[in-house]
KOLZAPA-536300 format. One line per 8 residues: their letters; for each residue x, y, z of C-alpha. Coordinates in pm, whole numbers, padded with zeros to 5 digits, always signed. Example, Ala and Ser with C-alpha at 12.3 -4.5 7.8 and 13.67 -1.06 7.14 Angstrom:
BEGIN
as) +01230 -00450 +00780  +01367 -00106 +00714 $
//
This chain:
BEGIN
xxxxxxxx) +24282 +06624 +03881  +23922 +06550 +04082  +23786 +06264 +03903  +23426 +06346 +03996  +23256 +05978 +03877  +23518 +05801 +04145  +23424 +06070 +04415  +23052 +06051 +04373 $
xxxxxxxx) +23091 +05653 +04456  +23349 +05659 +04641  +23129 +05877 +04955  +22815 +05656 +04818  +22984 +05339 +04911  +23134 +05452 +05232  +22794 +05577 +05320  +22637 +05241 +05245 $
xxxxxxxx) +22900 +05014 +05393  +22876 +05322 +05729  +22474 +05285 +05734  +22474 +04875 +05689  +22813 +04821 +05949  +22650 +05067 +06263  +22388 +04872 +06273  +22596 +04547 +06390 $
xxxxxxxx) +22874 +04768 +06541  +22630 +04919 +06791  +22482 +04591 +06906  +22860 +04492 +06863  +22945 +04760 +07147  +22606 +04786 +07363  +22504 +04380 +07385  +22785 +04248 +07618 $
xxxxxxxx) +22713 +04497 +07905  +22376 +04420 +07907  +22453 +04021 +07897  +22720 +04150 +08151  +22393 +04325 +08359  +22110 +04032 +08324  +22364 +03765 +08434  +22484 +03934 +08732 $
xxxxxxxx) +22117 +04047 +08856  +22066 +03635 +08796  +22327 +03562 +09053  +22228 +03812 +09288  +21870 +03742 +09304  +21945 +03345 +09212  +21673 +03428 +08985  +21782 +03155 +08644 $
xxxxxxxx) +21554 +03339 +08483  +21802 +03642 +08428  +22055 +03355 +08393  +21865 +03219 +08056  +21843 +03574 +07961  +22219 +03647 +07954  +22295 +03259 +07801  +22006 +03317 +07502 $
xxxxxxxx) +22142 +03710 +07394  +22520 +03576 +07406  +22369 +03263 +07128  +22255 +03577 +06959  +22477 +03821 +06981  +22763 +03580 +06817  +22551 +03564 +06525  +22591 +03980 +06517 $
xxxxxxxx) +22958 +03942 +06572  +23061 +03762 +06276  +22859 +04003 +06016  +23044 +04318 +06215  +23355 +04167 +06165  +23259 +04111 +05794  +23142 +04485 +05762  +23447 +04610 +05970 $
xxxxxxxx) +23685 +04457 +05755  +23500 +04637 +05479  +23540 +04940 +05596  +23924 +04861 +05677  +23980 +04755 +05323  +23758 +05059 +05188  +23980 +05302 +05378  +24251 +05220 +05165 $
xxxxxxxx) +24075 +05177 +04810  +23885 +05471 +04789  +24065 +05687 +05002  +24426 +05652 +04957  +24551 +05990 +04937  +24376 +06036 +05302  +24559 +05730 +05431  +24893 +05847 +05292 $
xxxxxxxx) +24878 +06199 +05402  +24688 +06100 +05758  +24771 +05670 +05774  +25052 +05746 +05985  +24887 +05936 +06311  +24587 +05733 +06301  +24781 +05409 +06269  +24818 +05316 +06614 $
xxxxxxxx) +24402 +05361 +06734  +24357 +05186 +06437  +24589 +04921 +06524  +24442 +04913 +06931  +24113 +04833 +06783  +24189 +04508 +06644  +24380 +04422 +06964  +24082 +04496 +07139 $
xxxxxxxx) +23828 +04321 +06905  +24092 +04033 +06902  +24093 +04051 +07310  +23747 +04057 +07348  +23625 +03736 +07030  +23887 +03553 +07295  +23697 +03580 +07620  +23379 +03542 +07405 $
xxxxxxxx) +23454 +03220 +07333  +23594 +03107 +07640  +23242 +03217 +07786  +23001 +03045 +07537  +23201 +02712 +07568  +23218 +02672 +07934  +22866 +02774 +08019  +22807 +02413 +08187 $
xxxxxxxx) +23110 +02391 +08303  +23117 +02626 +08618  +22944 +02529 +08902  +22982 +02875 +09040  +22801 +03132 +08827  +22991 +03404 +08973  +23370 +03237 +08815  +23192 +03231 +08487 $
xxxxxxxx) +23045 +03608 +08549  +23417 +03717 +08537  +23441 +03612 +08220  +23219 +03839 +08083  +23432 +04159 +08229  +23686 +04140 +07971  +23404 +04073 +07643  +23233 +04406 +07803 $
xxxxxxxx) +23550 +04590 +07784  +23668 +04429 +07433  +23367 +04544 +07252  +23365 +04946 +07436  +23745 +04949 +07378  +23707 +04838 +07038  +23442 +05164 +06996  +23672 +05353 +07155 $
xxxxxxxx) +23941 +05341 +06950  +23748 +05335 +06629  +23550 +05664 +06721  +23891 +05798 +06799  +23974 +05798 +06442  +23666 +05962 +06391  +23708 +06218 +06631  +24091 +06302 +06499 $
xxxxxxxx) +23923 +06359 +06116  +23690 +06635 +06295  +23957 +06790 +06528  +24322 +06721 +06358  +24619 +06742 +06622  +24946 +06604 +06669  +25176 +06700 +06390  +25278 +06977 +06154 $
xxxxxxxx) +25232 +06969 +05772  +25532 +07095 +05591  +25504 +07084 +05209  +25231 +06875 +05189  +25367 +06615 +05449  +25239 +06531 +05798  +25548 +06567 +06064  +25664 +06568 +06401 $
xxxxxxxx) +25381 +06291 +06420  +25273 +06236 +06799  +25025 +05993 +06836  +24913 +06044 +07119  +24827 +06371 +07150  +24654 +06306 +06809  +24410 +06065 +06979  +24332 +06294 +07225 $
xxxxxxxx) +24201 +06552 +07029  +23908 +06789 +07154  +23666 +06633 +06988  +23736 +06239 +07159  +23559 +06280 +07484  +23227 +06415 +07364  +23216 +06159 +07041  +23322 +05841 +07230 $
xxxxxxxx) +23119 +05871 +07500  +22822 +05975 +07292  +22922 +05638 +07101  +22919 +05417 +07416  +22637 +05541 +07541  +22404 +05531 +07262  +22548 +05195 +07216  +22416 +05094 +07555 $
xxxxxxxx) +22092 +05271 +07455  +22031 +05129 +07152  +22075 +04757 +07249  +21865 +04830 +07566  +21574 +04917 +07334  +21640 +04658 +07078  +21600 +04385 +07358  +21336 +04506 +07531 $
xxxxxxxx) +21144 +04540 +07174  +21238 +04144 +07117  +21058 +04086 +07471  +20732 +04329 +07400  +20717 +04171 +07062  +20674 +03817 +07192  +20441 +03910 +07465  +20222 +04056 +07192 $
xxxxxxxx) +20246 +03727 +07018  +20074 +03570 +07308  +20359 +03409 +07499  +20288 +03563 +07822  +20605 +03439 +08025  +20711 +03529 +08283  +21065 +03546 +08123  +21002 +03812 +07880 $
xxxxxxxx) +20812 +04016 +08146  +21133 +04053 +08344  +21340 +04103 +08062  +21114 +04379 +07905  +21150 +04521 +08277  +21493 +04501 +08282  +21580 +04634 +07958  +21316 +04930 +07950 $
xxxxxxxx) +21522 +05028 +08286  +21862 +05022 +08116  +21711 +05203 +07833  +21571 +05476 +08055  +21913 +05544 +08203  +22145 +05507 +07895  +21860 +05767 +07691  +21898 +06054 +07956 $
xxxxxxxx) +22284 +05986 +07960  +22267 +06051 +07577  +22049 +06348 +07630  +22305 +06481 +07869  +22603 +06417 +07626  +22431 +06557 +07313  +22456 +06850 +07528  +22799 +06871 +07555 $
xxxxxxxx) +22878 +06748 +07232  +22683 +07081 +07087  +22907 +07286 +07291  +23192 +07068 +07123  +23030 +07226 +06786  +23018 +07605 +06887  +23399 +07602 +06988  +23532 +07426 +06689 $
xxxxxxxx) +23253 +07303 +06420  +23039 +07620 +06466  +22949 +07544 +06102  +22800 +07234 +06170  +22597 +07375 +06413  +22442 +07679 +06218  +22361 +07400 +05940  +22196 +07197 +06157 $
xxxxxxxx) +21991 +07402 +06318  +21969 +07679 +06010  +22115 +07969 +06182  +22165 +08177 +05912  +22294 +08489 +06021  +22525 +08597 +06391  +22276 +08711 +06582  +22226 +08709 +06993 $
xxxxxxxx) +21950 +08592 +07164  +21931 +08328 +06885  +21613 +08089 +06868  +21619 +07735 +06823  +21429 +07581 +06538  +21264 +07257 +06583  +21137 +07099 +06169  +21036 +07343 +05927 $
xxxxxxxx) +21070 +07401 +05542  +21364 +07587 +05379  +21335 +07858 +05105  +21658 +08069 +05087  +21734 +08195 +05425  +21319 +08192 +05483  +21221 +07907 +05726  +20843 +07841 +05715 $
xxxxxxxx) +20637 +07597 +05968  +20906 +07579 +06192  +20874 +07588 +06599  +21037 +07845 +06701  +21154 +07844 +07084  +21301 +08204 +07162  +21679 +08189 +07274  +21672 +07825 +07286 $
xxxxxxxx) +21988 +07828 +07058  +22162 +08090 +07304  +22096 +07836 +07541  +22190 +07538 +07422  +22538 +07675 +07261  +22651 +07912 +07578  +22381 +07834 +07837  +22308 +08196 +07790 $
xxxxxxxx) +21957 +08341 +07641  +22130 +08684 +07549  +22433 +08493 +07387  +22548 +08517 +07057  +22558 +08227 +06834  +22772 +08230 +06512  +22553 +08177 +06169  +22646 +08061 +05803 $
xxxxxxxx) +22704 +08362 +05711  +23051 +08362 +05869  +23174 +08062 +05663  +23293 +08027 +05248  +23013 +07910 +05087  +23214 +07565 +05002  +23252 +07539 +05301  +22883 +07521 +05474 $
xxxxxxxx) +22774 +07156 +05535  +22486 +07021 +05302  +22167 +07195 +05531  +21991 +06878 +05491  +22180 +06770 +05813  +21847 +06970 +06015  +21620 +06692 +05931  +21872 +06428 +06053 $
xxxxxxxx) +21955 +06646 +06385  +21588 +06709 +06433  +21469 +06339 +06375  +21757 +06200 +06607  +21627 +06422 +06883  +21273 +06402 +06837  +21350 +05974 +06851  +21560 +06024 +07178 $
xxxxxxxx) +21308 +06230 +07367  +21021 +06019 +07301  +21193 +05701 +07367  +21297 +05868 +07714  +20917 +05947 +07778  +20804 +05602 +07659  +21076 +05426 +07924  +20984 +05609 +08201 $
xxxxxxxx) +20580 +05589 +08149  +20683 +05224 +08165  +20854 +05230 +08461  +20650 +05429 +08657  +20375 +05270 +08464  +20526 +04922 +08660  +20593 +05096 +09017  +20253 +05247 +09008 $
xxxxxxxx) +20050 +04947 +08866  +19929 +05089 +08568  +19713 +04835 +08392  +19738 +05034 +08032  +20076 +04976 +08052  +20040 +04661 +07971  +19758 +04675 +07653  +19870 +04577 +07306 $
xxxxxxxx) +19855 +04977 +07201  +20143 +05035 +07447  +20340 +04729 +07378  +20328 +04799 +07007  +20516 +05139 +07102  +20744 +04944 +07292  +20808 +04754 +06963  +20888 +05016 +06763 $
xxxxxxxx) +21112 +05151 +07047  +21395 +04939 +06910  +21381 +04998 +06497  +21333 +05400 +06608  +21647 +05374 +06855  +21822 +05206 +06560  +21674 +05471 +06309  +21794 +05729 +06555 $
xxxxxxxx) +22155 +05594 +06549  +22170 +05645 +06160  +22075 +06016 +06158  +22272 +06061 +06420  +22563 +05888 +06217  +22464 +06042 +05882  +22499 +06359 +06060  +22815 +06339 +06214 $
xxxxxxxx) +22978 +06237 +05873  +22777 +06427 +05595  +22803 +06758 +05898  +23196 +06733 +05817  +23147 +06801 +05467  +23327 +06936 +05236  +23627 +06784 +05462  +23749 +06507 +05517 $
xxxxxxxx) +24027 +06611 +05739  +23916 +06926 +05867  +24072 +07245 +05753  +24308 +07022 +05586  +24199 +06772 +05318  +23881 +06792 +05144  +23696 +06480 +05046  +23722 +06583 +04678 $
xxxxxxxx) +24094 +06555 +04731  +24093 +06233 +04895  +23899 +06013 +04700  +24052 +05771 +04463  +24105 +05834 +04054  +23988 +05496 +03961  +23694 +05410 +03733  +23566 +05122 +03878 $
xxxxxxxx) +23415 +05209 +04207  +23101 +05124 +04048  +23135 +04790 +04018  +23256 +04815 +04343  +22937 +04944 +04484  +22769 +04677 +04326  +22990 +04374 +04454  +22956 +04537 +04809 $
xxxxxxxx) +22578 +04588 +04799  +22547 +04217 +04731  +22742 +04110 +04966  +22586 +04344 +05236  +22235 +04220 +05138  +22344 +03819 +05189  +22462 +03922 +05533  +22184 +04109 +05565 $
xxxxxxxx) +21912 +03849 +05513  +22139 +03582 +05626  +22168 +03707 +05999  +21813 +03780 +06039  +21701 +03418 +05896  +21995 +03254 +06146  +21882 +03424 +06455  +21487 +03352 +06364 $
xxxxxxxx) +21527 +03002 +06345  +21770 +02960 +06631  +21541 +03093 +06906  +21219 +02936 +06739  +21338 +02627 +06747  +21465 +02644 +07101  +21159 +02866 +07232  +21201 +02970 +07577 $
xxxxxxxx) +20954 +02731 +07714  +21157 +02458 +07567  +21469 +02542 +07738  +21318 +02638 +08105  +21178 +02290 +08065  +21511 +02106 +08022  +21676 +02349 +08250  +21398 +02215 +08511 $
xxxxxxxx) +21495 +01883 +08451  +21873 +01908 +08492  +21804 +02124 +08771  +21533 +01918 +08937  +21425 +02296 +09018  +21120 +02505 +08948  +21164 +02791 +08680  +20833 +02849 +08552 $
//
């Protein structure tokens, strides 16, 4: 019997512990390539500038680390408590991605620390460089894996269920699922994204606040770059991942974009407010949705009204889909003003207006991860295991998942507060004029 009280907090913690943990996860995932970027472009152009820039976001970036692996073991542990019937019916085919992605976390906190201890000890930047390879692929191997668990709850393969039992289990064919290419490079990539925009936020925030450096000029450059190219790479796989969705979740498309009824030539429908079937204020663009599902204006496109009622996704997912979008496009149109801004010599570029939209490039990117997130997981509803278990079935019968809730939320809101007050005062009080300064000294070199 559904013990509704459990099941209400059971998806209310897992959301919580989801929305606090992809926050760290993605800087987990996107931050060493970029460290892996800035350092090499340092050797290159023997520029120590880009040098300082990779050895200051790896101080950082541990700080991240440890509350990820905090939140990640939360989610591990969560799996289990409030979920069990999931993990006994599905624990077996999912066991060995699960299992790869501690290997890989475990590979790449190895090399991480190998690479922050022997920073002075390589007289040849490009030995210590190499180091970095295997942290880069740690961390996207680690989100790899993870998502592939993900991607196996949305697109179940590799066994049979016979009376209630999963067998003829084959792992591997359950990892690759249809669903794993689109949703783990749409993972990495926004990864990538995300950090890019987080940085170069860090850098437009300081030049605001008058340090004018040449330092955080380059790495705003930099950064704005790598954000430019990771955006339209997610642009390009939100594409295919909607074609994912009118294959096998066509229901999670029609909810998202409230396509009621089968219709060809279907429009696309950009905000709006629901009432019934009745969208109002909505932008309508004529056979976008024919488009975007078969690349086809006179294409039919499958509506809700195909689907069980209990079985349509909650159709608040539109606002999530349309807010994720709506942050991706105009964080691709704020990059590139900014670099063409740059190759042109656009002085406005460069005005506090513009730099304050730079700012809040990196809490929208993170904002935009979220929805994208919350959609993903609340677009899978009411399953859990698609076609097979429904969340309702899964959850756990205890009464205490409450208190849970509670304990958790604590804890989330010490690491929380903790990692942002750690990171503030390391970096203020080693500012980066401090440390150019006794770089210059060691160096007997000029790095102003």
């Amino acid at each position: 019997m559904v013990n509704e009280h459990a099941v209400f907090y059971s998806r209310l913690l897992t959301e919580f512990t989801l929305t606090f943990h992809i926050i760290y996860a993605t800087i987990g995932v996107g931050v060493p390539l970029l460290i892996m970027i800035a350092q090499w472009i340092g050797i290159q152009k023997n520029d120590e500038h880009y040098i300082l820039l990779a050895r200051r976001v790896a101080r950082g970036f541990v700080i991240t680390v440890a509350v990820g692996v905090v939140t990640g073991t939360a989610i591990g542990l969560q799996l289990s408590l409030l979920w069990p019937n999931f993990m006994q019916l599905a624990g077996n085919v999912i066991a060995l991605p699960l299992f790869m992605e501690t290997f890989a976390f475990f590979f790449e906190a190895i090399f991480l620390g190998i690479y922050l201890y022997t920073w002075d000890r390589f007289e040849n930047q490009k030995k210590h460089f190499l180091l970095l390879v295997p942290v880069a692929l740690g961390a996207s191997a680690s989100a790899v894996f993870i998502t592939i668990v993900n991607a196996f709850m949305n697109a179940p393969q590799g066994f049979e269920l016979v009376d209630g039992e999963l067998v003829n289990i084959q792992p591997l064919v359950a990892m690759f699922n249809p669903a794993m290419p689109t949703k783990v490079g749409h993972v990495l990539v926004t990864a990538y994204m995300t950090s890019a925009f987080i940085l170069a936020s860090i850098a437009a925030f300081r030049l605001l606040k008058g340090s004018n450096h040449i330092y955080y000029k380059k790495s705003l450059y930099l950064f704005m770059k790598l954000g430019l190219v990771f955006s339209i790479a997610t642009a390009m796989l939100g594409d295919f991942s909607a074609k994912y969705l009118v294959e096998y979740q066509p229901e999670k498309l029609a909810a998202a974009e409230w396509h009621f009824k089968t219709e060809k030539g279907a429009s696309l429908l950009v905000f709006g407010l629901r009432d019934g079937e009745d969208v109002k204020y909505a932008i309508r663009i004529p056979y976008g949705l024919s488009i975007l599902a078969h690349y086809n204006p006179n294409a039919e496109v499958t509506g809700l009204d195909q689907f069980p009622e209990d079985e349509i996704p909650p159709l608040y997912i539109h606002f999530l889909f349309d807010l994720m979008v709506s942050i991706g496009f105009f964080m691709v149109a704020v990059s590139a003003i900014y670099i063409i801004g740059k190759l042109r010599s656009w002085r406005w570029i460069h005005s506090k207006w513009f730099r304050w939209i730079m700012v809040l490039g990196g809490p929208l990117a993170v904002i935009a991860i979220e929805a994208g997130w919350w959609m993903a997981e609340v677009g899978r509803q009411p399953w859990i295991l698609v076609n097979y278990m429904k969340v309702a079935e899964a959850a756990t019968s205890s009464n205490h998942v409450d208190l849970m809730l509670l304990l958790f939320c604590i804890i989330y809101l010490i690491l929380g507060v903790g990692s942002v007050v750690v990171l503030r005062r390391m970096f203020k009080r080693n500012p980066i004029e401090r440390e150019i300064a006794d770089r210059k000294a060691e160096k007997g070199g000029d790095l102003s």
